[in-house]
N, C-alpha and C positions, 0 to 999 in steps of 0.2 A: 780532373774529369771524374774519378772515382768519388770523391766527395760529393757530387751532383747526381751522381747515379743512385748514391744510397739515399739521398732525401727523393730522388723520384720515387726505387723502389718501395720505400716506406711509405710515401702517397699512395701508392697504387696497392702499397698492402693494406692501409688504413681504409681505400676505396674498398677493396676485396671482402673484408672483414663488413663492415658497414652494408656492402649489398647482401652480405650471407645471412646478415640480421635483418636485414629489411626482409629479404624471402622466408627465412624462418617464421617471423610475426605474420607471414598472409597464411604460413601453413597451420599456424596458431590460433587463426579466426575457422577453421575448419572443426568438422564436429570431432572428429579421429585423428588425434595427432599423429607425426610421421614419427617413423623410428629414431631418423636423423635426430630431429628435434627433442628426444625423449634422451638421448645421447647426449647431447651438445648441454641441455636443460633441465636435468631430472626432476627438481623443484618446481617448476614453471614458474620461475620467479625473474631470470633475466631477459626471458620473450613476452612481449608483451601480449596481451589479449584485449581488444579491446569492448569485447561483449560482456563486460565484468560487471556492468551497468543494469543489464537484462538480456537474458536472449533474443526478448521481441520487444521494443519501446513500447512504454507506455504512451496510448494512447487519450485518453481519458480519463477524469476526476471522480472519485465516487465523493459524495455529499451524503453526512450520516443526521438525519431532519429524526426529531421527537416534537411526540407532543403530548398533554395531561388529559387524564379524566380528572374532573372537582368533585370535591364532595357532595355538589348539588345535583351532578349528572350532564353540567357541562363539558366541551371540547373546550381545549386550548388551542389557539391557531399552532400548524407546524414551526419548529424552529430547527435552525440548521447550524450542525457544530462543525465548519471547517475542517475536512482530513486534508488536504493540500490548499495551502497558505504562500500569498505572495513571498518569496525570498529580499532580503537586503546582502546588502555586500559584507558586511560583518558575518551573518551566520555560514559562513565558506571557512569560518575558523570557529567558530563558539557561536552551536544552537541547542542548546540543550533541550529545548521545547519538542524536537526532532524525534525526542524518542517515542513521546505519546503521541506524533502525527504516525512514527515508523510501526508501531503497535495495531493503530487502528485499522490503517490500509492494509497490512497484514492479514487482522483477524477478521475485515472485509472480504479479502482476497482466499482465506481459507474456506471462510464460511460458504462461499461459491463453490469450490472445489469439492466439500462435502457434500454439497445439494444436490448431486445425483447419484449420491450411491443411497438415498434415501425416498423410498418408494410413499410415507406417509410423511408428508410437511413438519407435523406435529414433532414428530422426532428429532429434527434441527432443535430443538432447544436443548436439547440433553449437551448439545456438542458442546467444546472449549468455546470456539470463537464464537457461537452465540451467546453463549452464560458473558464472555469478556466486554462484549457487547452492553447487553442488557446490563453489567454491572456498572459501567461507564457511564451510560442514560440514565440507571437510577441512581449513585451515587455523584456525581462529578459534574454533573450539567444544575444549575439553577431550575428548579421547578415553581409554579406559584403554590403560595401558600398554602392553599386551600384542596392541593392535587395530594390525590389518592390512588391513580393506575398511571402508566406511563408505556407507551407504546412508539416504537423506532420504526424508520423505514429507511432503507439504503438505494439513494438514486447513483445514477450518472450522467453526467454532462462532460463537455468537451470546452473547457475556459478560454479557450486560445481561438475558439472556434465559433461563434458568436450564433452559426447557420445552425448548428448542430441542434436540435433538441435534448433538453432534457427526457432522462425517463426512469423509471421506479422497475426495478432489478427486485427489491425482497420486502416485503409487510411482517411484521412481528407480531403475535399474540400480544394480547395485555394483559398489564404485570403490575399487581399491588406495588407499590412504595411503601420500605419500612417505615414503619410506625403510624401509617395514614390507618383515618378512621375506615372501620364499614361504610359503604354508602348504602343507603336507606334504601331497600325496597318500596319503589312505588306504586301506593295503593291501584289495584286494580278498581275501576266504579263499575258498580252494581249493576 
């Protein structure tokens, strides 16, 4: 009989323990941790959090679209460089490509957070995440040949969400390309 009481007791401590972490981890998703839990966990590395993801989901895809001026003074229709890209089951272990999608949304996402502590538009380019921007569109993206300015726009849309509309969040100044020619002032007629 003693032999049977200590594999109960040990169930019921194994239960005990078990619910003390299950209630620790809800007091874990709270904004102010409890003292208990700063005790038991000083690290916060054995309670889990599951907000580690974002404080608020993402809802939404930003889409970073460019397009050229040519030498002649034509537009080039918009093109759009993918900042979130459908996933496969492989890159859950090896994506390396992940860094420049983790870069972009980023320097999307600051670039927002900048935008109102700045009273003239004009001034957004001075920032990091504009210049990292603007270096991206004109270095890194294919242009046509013949392009000479190059100008970005950062929309959003909702992928998963088909009702949703698109819509255009920020316009950028335009912006020579190294080593493109002058374009020609066009004669004014008489």
């Amino acid at each position: 009989m003693g032999r049977g009481y200590g594999r109960t007791a040990g169930r019921w401590g194994l239960y005990g323990l078990l619910a003390g972490w299950a209630g620790l981890t809800v007091f874990q998703q709270l904004d102010k941790p409890h003292w208990i839990q700063t005790k038991v966990d000083p690290t916060a590395m054995g309670i889990p959090n599951w907000r580690f993801f974002a404080p608020t989901p993402g809802r939404h895809d930003y889409n970073l679209l460019y397009r050229s001026t040519l030498d002649d003074g034509e537009l080039t229709e918009w093109r759009e460089h993918s900042v979130g890209v459908q996933r496969r089951a492989l890159q859950m272990v090896w994506h390396p490509g992940r860094r420049l999608e983790k870069a972009l949304f980023d320097a999307i996402s600051q670039l927002f957070l900048l935008a109102d502590r700045f009273d003239d538009p004009r001034r957004m380019q001075l920032t990091v995440p504009y210049l990292a921007l603007l270096n991206f569109v004109t270095n890194e993206v294919e242009h046509h040949a013949d392009a000479v300015e190059v100008q970005f726009m950062i929309g959003q849309s909702a992928a998963h969400e088909p009702d949703v509309e698109p819509k255009m969040l920020f316009l950028s100044e335009w912006h020579k390309l190294a080593g493109a020619a002058e374009i020609a002032p066009t004669p004014v007629a008489a």
